[in-house]
C-alpha positions as semicolon CSV with decimal commas, in nm:
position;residue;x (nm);y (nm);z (nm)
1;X;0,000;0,000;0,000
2;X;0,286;0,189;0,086
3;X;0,475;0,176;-0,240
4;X;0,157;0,261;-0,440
5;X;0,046;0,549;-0,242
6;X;0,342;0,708;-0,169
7;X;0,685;0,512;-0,322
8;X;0,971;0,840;-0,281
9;X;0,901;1,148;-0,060
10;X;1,237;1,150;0,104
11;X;1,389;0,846;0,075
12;X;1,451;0,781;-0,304
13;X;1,568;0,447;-0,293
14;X;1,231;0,329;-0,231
15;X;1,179;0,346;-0,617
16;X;1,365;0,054;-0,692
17;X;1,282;-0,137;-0,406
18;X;0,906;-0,160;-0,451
19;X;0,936;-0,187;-0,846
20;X;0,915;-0,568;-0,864
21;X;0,636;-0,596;-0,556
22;X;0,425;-0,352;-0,695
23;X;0,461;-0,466;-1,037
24;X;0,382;-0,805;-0,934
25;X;0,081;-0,738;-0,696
26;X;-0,062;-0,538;-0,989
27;X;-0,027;-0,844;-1,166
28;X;-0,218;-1,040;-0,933
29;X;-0,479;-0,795;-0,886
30;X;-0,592;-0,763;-1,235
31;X;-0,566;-1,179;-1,257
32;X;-0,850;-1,208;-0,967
33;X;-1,030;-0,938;-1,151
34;X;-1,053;-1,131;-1,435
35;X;-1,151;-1,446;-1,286
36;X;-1,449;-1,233;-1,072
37;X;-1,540;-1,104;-1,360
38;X;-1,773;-1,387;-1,554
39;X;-2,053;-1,169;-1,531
40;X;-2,103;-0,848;-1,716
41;X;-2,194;-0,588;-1,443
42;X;-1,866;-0,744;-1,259
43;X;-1,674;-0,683;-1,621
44;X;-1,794;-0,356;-1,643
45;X;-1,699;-0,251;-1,252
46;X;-1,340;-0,443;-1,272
47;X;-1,305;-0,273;-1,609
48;X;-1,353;0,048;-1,450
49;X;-1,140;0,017;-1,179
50;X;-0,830;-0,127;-1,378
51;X;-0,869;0,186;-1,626
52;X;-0,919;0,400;-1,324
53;X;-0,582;0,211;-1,169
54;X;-0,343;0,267;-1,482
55;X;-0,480;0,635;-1,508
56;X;-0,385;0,719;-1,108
57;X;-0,045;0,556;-1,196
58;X;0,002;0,713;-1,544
59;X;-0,074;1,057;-1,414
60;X;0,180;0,992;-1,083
61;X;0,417;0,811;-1,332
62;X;0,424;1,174;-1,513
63;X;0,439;1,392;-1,213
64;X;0,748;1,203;-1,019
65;X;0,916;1,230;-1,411
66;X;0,873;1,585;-1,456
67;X;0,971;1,629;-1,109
68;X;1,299;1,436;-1,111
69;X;1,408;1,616;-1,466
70;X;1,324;1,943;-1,267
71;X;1,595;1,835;-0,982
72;X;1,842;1,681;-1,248
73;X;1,852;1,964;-1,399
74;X;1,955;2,244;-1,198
75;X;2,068;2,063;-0,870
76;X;2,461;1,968;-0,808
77;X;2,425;1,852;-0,453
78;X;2,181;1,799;-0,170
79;X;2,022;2,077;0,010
80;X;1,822;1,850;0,167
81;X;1,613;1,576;0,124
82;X;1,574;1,581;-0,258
83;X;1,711;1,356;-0,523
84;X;2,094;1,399;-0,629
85;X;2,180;1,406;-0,995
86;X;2,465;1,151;-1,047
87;X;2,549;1,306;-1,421
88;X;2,579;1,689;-1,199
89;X;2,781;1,524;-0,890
90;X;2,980;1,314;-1,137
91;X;3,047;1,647;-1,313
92;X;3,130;1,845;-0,989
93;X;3,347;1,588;-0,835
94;X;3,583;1,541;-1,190
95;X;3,599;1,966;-1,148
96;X;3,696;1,965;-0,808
97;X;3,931;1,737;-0,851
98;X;4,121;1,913;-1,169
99;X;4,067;2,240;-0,941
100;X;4,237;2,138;-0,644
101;X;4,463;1,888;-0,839
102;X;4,387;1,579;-0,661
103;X;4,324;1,172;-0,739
104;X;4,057;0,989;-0,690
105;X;4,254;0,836;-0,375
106;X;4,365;1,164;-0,268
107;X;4,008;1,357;-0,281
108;X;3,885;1,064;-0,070
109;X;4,155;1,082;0,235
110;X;4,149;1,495;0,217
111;X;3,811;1,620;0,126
112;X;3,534;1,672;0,397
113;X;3,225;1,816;0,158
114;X;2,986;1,945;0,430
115;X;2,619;1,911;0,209
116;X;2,732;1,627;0,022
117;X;2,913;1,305;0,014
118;X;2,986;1,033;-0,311
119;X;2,920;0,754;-0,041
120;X;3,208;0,535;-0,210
121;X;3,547;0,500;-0,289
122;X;3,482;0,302;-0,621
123;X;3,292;0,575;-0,766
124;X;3,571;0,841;-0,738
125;X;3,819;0,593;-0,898
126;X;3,573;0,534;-1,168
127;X;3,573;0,929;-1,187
128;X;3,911;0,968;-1,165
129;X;3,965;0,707;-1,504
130;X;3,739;0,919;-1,735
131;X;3,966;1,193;-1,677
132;X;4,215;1,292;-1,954
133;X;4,557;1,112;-1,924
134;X;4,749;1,439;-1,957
135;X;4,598;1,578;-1,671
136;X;4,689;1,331;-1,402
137;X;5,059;1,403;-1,409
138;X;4,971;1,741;-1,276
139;X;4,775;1,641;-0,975
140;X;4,843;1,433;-0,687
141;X;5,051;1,785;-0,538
142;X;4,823;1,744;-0,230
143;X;4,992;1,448;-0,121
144;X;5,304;1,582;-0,111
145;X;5,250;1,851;0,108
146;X;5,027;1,771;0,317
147;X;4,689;1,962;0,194
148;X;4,355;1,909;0,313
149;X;4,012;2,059;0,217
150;X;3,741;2,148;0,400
151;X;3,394;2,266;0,135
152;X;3,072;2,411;0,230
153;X;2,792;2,341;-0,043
154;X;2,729;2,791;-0,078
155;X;2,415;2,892;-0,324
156;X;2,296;2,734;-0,650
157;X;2,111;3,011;-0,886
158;X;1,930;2,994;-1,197
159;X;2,147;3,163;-1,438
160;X;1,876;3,240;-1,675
161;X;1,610;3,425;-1,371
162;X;1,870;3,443;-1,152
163;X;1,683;3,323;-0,814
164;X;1,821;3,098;-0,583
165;X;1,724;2,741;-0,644
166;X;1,662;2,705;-0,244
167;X;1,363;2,654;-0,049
168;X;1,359;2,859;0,260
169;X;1,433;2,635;0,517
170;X;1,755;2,567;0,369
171;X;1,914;2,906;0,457
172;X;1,915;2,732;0,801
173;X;2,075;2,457;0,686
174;X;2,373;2,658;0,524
175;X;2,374;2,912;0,840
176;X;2,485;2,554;1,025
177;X;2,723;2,440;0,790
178;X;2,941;2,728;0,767
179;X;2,950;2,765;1,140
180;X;3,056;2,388;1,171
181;X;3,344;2,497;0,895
182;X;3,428;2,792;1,101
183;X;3,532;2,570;1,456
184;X;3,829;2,464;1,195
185;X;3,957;2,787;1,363
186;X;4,006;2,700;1,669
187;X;4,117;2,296;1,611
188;X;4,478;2,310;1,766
189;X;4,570;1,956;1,562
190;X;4,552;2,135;1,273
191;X;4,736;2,479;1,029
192;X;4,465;2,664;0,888
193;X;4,560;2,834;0,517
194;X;4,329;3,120;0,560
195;X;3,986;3,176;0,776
196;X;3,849;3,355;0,466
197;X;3,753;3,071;0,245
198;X;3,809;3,057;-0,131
199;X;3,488;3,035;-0,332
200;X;3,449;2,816;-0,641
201;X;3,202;2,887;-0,895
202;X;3,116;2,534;-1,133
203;X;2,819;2,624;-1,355
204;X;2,612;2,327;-1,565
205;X;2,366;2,375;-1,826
206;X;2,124;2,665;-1,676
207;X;2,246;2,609;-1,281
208;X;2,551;2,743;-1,125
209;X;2,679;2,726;-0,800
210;X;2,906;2,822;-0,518
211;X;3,090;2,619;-0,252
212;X;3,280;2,761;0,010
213;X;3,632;2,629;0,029
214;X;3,875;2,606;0,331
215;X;4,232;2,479;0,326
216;X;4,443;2,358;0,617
217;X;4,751;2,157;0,690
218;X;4,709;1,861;0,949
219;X;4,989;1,849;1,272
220;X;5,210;1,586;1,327
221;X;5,078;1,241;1,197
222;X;4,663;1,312;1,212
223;X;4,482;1,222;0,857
224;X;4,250;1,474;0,688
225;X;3,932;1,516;0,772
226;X;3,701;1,347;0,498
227;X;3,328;1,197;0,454
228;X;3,400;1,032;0,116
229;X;3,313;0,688;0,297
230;X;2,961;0,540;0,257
231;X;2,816;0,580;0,631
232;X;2,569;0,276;0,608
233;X;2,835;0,002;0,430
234;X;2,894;-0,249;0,644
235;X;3,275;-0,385;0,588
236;X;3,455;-0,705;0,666
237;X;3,673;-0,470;0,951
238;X;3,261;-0,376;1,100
239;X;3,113;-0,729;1,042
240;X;3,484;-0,809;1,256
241;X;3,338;-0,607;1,525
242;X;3,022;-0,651;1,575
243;X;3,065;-1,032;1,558
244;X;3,353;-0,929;1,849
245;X;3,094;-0,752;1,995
246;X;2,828;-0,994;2,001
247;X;2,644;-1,069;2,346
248;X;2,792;-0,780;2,516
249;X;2,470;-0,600;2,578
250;X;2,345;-0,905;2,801
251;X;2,599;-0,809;3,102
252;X;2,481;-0,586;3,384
253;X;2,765;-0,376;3,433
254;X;2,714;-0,035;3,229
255;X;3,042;-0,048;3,069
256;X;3,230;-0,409;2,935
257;X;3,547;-0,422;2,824
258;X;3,651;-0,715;2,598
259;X;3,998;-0,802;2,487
260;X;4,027;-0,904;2,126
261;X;4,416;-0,977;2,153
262;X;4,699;-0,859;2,414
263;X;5,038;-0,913;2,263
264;X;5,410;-0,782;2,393
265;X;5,762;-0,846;2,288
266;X;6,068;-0,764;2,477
267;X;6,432;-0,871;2,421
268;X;6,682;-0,966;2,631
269;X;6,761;-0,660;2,844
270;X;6,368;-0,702;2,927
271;X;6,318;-0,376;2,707
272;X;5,946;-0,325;2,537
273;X;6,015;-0,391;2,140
274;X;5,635;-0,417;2,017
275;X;5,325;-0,436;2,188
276;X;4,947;-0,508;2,042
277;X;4,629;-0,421;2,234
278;X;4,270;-0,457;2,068
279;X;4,005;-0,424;2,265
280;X;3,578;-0,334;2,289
281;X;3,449;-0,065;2,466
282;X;3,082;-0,163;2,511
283;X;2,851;0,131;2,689
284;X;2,496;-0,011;2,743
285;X;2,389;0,356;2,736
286;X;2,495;0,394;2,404
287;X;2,441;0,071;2,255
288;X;2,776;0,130;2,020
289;X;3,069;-0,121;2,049
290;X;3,407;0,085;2,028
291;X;3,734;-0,077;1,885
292;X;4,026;0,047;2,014
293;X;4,358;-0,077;1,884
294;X;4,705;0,037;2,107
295;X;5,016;-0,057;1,912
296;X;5,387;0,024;2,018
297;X;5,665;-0,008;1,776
298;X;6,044;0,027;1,897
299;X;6,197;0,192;1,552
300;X;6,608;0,241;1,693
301;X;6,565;0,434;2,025
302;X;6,242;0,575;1,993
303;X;5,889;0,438;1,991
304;X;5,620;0,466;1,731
305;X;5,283;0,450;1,919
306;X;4,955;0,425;1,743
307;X;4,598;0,470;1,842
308;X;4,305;0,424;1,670
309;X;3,899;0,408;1,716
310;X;3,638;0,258;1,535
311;X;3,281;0,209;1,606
312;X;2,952;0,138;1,424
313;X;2,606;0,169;1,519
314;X;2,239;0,189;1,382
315;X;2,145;0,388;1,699
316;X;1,857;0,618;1,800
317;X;2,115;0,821;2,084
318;X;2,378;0,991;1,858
319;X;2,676;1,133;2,014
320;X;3,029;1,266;2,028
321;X;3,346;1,153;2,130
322;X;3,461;1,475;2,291
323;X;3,825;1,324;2,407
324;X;4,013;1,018;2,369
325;X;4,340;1,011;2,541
326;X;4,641;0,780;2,594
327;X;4,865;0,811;2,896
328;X;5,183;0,613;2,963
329;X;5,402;0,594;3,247
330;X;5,668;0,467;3,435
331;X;5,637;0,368;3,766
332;X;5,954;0,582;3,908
333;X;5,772;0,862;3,756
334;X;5,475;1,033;3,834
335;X;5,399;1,236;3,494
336;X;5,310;1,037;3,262
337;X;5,327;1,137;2,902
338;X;4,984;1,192;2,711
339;X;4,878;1,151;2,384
340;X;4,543;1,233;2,227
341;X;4,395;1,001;1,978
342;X;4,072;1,278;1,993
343;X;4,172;1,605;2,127
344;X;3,907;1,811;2,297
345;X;4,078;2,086;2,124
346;X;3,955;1,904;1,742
347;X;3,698;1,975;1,518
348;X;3,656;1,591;1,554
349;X;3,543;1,658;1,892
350;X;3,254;1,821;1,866
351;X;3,157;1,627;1,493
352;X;3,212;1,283;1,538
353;X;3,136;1,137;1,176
354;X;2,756;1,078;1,197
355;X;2,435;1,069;1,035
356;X;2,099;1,095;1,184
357;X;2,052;0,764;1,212
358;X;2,429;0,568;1,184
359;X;2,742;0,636;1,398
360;X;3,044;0,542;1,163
361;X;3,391;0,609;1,225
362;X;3,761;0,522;1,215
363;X;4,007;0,759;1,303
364;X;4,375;0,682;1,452
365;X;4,668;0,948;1,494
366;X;5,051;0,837;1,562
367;X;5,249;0,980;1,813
368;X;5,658;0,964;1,927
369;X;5,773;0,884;2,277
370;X;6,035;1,128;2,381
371;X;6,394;1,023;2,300
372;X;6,527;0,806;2,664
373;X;6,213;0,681;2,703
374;X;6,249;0,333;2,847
375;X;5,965;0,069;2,819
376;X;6,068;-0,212;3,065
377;X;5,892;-0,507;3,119
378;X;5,678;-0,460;3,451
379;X;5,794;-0,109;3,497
380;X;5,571;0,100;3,314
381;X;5,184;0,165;3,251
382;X;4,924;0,270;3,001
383;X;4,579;0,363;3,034
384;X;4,315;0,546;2,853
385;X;4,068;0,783;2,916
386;X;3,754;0,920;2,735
387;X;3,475;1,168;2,736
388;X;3,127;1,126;2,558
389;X;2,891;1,391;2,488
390;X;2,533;1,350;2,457
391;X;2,225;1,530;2,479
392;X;2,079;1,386;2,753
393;X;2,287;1,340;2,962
394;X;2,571;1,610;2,898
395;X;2,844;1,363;2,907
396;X;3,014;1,027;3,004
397;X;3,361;0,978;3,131
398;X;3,529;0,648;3,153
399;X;3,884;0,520;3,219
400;X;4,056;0,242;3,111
401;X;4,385;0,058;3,305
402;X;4,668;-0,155;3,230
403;X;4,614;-0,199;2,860
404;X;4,971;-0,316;2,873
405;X;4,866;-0,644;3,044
406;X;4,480;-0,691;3,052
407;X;4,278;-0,361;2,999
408;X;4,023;-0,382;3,311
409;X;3,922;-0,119;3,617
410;X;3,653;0,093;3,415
411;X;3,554;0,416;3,608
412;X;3,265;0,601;3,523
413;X;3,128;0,922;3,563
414;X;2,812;1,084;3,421
């Protein structure tokens, strides 16, 4: 009834899905009216209503055409809740890419397009192949040096009546956006170019538009910010942890913590020379299993540390991860050294990658010890701590110790 009445309003996808149902209940439909019809007055009533039926669908069939040429036509990206046009996004994505002289690869680690995403990686490589071979030699320079982008879909305009092609609910919509782009400002992981943004004009057929564009440089070892990545895909890495995952929610503590693997190498002298700690935050509040995966690499006399998150969740409570931070310590010592894998100082912090509906995410940043740092066997310490925001309530703090033998002794704060 659904798919007759109503098939698209916001979500578009429901076009395809309820072709082959409604085609075949149709079917069915008009195969009972035929065999009820062996007399004439029920001929003449199931005639009616089948011509009645195709007319209803002939006259919708028309309006959701004219409608979706009206949309392909002048829209590049989503303002909303409306239809993209995969011809106009193809088109903007190949121009952005000549523009700011990037790959398909690279526009996927260093682009963060606030208003619109290409959901997959695939797609920009398949962009990235139609463009001319003479070009790509040229591109690729963000790469090298570091560059990241940050884009704010602006205004679209009619170039022939030159109105906005906007409803007005959307002003609100762009009012947000740009004042997401503008708390790049104050993100202390990061170099920004300029806080007055370029602005790039792409015009195609009778539509052009405007997208704000920000550039910054990233500190130390932290990736770009980018949501290239299709949100709702669920990966062999996510189907990895939910199955890891699986049955946590029947415990009664609040918080579980789950070791995947706890691995450490030392050499002779009892010095650290690797260590490997995956484990799962589960927060029954939350309903969201976090990976977290501590590694510590002895390269010569120093130590390469990595830390990375990654969570999934079809969730109705949405939030933040405002800080995520690694401490490690020696026991003769009572500073330890702290790294942030989410600084409360980040952008990140306050826009955890998220949809209205899906919590997706992975995100890792590398750190350094200081040179002299000395990992012995039984003679240092790492733990972790974190801060969740939500709306209700503000926030959650937890802390993790010992991930160097068996992370355990959750504290929790709301």
């Amino acid at each position: 009834i659904y798919g007759i009445a109503n098939p698209h309003k916001s979500h578009q996808w429901y076009n395809y899905i309820f072709i082959l149902p409604v085609t075949i209940l149709i079917a069915v439909f008009i195969s009972h009216l035929y065999e009820f019809s062996s007399q004439k007055l029920h001929l003449s009533l199931s005639t009616l209503f089948t011509l009645t039926l195709i007319g209803y669908f002939t006259y919708y069939t028309n309006f959701s055409f004219h409608r979706y040429v009206r949309i392909i036509k002048y829209q590049f990206v989503d303002t909303g809740t409306r239809a993209l046009s995969y011809k106009n996004t193809n088109y903007l994505i190949r121009s952005l890419m000549n523009e700011l002289k990037l790959t398909g690869e690279d526009y996927y680690e260093r682009v963060y397009f606030d208003g619109f995403s290409p959901y997959s990686f695939n797609r920009l490589k398949f962009i990235d192949d139609t463009i001319a071979d003479y070009d790509k030699p040229q591109r690729s320079e963000a790469s090298k040096i570091n560059k990241c982008f940050y884009l704010v879909d602006n205004l679209i305009r009619n170039v022939e009546t030159g109105k906005l092609i906007w409803e007005n609910d959307k002003a609100k919509v762009h009012k947000d956006r740009v004042s997401r782009a503008e708390k790049l400002f104050s993100d202390k992981t990061i170099q920004m170019k300029s806080k007055t943004p370029q602005v790039l004009f792409f015009r195609y057929g009778s539509a052009i538009g405007s997208f704000l564009l920000y550039q910054y440089s990233t500190k130390g070892n932290q990736p770009c910010y980018q949501n290239s990545f299709n949100p709702f895909v669920v990966s062999k890495r996510t189907r990895n942890l939910l199955e890891g995952s699986y049955g946590l929610n029947n415990h009664d503590k609040a918080i579980i913590i789950k070791t995947l693997s706890n691995e450490e190498v030392y050499d002779s002298n009892q010095e650290l020379n690797s260590l490997k700690s995956i484990f799962i935050i589960y927060d029954k509040f939350f309903q969201t299993p976090i990976r977290v995966n501590i590694t510590i690499e002895r390269r010569g006399q120093k130590y390469i540390i990595k830390g990375g998150v990654e969570l999934y969740s079809f969730t109705w409570r949405p939030f933040n991860i405002n800080e995520l931070s690694l401490f490690i310590s020696r026991k003769e010592s009572s500073f330890p050294v702290k790294f942030d894998i989410i600084s409360r100082d980040s952008w990140l912090s306050e826009n955890t990658f998220t949809t209205s509906y899906t919590n997706n995410m992975v995100w890792g940043r590398k750190f350094i010890l200081p040179s002299g740092f000395e990992l012995k066997k039984d003679e240092f310490q790492i733990n972790l701590t974190g801060s969740f925001k939500t709306d209700s309530p503000c926030c959650r703090v937890l802390a993790i110790k010992n991930i160097e033998s068996s992370p355990a002794a959750v504290e929790v704060k709301s």
